[in-house]
C-alpha positions as CSV (number, residue, x, y, z in Angstrom):
1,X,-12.6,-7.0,4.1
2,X,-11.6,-7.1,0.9
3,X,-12.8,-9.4,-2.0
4,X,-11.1,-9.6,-5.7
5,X,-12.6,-11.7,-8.0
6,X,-11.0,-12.4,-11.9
7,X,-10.1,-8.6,-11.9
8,X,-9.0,-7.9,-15.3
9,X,-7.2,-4.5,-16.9
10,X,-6.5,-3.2,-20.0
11,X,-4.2,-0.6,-21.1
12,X,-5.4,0.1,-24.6
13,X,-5.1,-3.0,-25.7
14,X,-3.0,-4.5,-24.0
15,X,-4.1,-6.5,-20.7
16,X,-1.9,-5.9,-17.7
17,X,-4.3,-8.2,-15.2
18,X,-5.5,-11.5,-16.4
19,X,-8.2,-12.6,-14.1
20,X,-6.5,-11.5,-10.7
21,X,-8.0,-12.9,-7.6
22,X,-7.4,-12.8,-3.9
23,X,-8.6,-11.7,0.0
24,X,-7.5,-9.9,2.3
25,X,-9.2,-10.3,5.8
26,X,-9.3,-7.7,8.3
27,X,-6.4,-6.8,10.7
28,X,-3.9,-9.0,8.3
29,X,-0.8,-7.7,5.8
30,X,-1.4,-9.1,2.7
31,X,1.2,-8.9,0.4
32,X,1.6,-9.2,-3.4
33,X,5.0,-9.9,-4.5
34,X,6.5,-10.3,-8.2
35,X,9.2,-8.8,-10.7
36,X,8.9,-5.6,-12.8
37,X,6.1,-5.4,-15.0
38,X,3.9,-8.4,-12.6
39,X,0.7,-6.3,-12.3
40,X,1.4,-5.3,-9.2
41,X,0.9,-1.8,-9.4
42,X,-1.4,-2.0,-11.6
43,X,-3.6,-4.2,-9.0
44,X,-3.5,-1.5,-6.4
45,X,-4.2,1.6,-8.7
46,X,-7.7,-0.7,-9.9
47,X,-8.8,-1.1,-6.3
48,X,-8.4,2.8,-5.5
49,X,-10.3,3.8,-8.8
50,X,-7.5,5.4,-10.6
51,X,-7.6,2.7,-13.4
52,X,-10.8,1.2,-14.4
53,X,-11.1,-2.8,-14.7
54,X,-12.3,-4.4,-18.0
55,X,-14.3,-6.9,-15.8
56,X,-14.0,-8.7,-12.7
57,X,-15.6,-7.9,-9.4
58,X,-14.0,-5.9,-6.1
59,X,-15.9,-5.9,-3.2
60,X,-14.6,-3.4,0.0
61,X,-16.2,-3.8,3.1
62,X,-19.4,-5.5,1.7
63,X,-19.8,-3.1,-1.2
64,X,-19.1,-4.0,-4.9
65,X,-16.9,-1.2,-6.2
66,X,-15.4,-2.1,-9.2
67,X,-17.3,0.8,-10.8
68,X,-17.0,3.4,-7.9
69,X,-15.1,6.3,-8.4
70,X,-11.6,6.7,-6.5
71,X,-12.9,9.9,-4.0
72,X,-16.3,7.6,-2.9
73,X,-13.5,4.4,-2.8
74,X,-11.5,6.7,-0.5
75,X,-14.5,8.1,1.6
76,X,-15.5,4.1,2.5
77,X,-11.6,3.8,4.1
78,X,-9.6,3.0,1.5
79,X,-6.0,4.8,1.9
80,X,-3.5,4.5,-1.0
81,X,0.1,5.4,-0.8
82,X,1.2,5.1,-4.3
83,X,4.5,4.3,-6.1
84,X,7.1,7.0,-5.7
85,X,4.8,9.0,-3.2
86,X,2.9,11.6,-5.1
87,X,3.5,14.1,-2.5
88,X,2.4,17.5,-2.9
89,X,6.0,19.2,-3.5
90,X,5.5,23.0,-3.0
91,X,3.1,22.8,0.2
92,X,4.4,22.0,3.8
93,X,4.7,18.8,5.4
94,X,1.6,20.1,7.5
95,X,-0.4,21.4,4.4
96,X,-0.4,17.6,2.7
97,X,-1.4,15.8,6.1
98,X,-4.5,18.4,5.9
99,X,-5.2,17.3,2.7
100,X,-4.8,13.9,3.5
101,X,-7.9,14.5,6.2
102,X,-10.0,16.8,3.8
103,X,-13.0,13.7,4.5
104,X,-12.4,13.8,8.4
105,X,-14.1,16.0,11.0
106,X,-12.3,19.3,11.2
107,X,-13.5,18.8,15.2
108,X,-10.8,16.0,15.3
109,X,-7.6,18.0,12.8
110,X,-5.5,18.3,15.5
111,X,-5.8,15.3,17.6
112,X,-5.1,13.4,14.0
113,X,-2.1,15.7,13.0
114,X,-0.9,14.6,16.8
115,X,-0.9,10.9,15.7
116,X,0.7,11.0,13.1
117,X,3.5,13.3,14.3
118,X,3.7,11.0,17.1
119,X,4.4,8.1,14.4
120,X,7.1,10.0,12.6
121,X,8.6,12.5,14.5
122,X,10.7,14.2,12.2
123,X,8.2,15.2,10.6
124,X,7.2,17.1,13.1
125,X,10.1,18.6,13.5
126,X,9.9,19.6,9.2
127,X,5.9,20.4,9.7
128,X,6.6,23.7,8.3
129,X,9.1,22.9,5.4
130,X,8.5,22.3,1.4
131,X,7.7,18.7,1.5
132,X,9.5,18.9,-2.1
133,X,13.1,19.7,-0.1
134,X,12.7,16.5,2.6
135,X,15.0,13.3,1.7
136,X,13.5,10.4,-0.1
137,X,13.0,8.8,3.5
138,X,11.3,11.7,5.2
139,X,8.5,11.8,1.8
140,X,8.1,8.2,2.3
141,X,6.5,9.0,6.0
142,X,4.9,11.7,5.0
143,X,3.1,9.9,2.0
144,X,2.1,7.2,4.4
145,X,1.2,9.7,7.1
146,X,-1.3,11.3,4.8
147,X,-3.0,8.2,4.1
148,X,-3.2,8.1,7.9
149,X,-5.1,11.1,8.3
150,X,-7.5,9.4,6.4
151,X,-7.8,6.6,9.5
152,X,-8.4,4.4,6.9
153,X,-10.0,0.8,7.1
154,X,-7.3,-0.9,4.7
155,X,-4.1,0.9,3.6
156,X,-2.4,0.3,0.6
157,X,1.5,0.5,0.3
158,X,2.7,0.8,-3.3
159,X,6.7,-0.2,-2.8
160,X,7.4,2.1,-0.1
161,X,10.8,1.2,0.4
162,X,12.0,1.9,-3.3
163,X,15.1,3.7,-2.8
164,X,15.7,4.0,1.0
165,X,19.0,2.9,3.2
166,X,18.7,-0.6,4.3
167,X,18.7,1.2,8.2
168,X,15.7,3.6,6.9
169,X,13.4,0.2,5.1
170,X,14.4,-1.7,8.5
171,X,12.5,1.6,10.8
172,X,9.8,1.7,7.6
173,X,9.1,-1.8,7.7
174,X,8.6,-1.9,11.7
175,X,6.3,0.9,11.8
176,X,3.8,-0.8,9.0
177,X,3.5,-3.8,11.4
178,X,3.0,-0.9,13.7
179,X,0.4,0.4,11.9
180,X,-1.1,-2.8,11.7
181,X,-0.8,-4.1,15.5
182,X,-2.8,-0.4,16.2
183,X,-5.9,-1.9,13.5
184,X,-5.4,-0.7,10.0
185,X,-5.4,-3.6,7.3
186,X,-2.6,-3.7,4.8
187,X,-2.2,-4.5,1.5
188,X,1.8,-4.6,0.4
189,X,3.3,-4.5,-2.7
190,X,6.9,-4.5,-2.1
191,X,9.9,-5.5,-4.1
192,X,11.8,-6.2,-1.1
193,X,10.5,-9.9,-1.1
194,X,12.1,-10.8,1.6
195,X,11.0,-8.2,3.9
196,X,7.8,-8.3,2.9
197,X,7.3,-11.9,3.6
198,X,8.7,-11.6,7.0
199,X,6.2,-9.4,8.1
200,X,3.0,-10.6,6.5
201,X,0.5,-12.7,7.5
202,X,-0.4,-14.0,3.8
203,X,1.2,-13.4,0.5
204,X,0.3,-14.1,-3.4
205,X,2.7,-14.5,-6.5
206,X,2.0,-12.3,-9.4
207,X,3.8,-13.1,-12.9
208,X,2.5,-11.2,-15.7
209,X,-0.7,-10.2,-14.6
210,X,-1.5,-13.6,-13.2
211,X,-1.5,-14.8,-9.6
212,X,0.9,-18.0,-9.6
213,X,0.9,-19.2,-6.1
214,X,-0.5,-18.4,-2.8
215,X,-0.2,-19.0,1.1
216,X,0.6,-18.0,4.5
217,X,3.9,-15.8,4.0
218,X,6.1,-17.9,6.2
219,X,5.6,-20.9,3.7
220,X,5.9,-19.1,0.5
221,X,9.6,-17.9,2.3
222,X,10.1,-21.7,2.3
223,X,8.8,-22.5,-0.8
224,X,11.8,-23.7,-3.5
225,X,10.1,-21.8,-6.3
226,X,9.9,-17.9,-4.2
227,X,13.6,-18.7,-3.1
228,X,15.1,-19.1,-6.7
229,X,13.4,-15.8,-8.2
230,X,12.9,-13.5,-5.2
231,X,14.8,-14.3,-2.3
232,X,18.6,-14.9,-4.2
233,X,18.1,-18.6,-3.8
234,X,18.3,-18.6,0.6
235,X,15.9,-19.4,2.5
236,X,15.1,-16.4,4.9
């Protein structure tokens, strides 16, 4: 589904990506894991257009779209929740899922609002409220359910559990493998390494805008290296 190839980018000039490669196949989680400052971040904002890469190739679906614009990246099914949520403060809860569906078919609105208020009830219950005045959990599900509206192909997940209760990442995490058992790729970037590598299917090591090692999740938990800088030294 999705193809990265030596992805490079540049922030003036200084490069934050240095030749970034990886897949992700359809119906996995695919997480990129790393400290502060890896590139992580910076990975997800070049595949959803809001950076532009230096060079490198990213192909969605079939389609090369290093170059493409981040509304016609969006329109092909690309959903991006990003780092701390973005949400649109002084509308309701009910106002930013529209928004998040401005591509759908207006015939289908209500049916999608239904979905997603099936997926996170309290919000729901807060449809009419300031999104600005909901706890830091409650604008966590309502960035993700945005993206949702968008039914996209692959979703990307920008640290969605920066900081939530341990009892509100545990619900958060369940419903992404949720999410994903119902059809929607996902690409993680999570500090919670631990977390994120028990529910992926594959995950890749980022360290300084360089991918460092690579595998199926469960033996990157194993792996000596992962244990000593991201999981406290403990096996998980």
């Amino acid at each position: 589904m999705l193809e990265v190839n030596d992805l490079r980018v540049s922030y003036g000039h200084i490069e934050a990506l240095h030749g970034v490669s990886f897949t992700v196949a359809e119906g996995e989680i695919v997480t990129l894991i790393g400290a502060n400052g890896a590139g992580k971040s910076t990975t997800l904002r070049a595949l959803s257009g809001l950076v532009r890469a230096r060079s490198g190739q990213v192909r969605f679906c079939g389609k090369a779209i290093t170059a493409v614009p981040a509304h016609k990246i969006v329109a092909l099914g690309m959903g991006h929740v990003p780092e701390g949520r973005r949400i649109f403060a002084n509308m309701s809860v009910q106002e930013n899922l529209e928004l998040g569906a401005y591509l759908g078919d207006s015939r289908t609105l209500a049916a999608d609002l239904e979905a997603v208020f099936g997926r996170f009830p309290r919000l729901r219950e807060r449809r009419a409220q300031l999104a600005g005045t909901l706890s830091g959990g409650e604008q966590q599900m309502l960035a993700m359910g945005r993206a949702l509206m968008l039914k996209p192909k692959l979703l990307l997940l920008d640290e969605p559990s920066m900081g939530l209760s341990p009892l509100l990442v545990q619900e958060l995490f369940e419903t992404i493998v949720e999410i994903n058992r119902r059809g929607t790729t996902v690409l993680l970037v999570e500090q919670n390494a631990a977390m994120a590598l028990d529910i992926a299917h594959r995950a890749y090591v980022l360290e300084t805008g360089r991918v460092v090692l690579s595998g199926p999740a469960a033996d990157l938990q194993d792996d000596p290296q992962v244990r000593q800088a991201y999981l406290g030294g403990h096996a998980v």
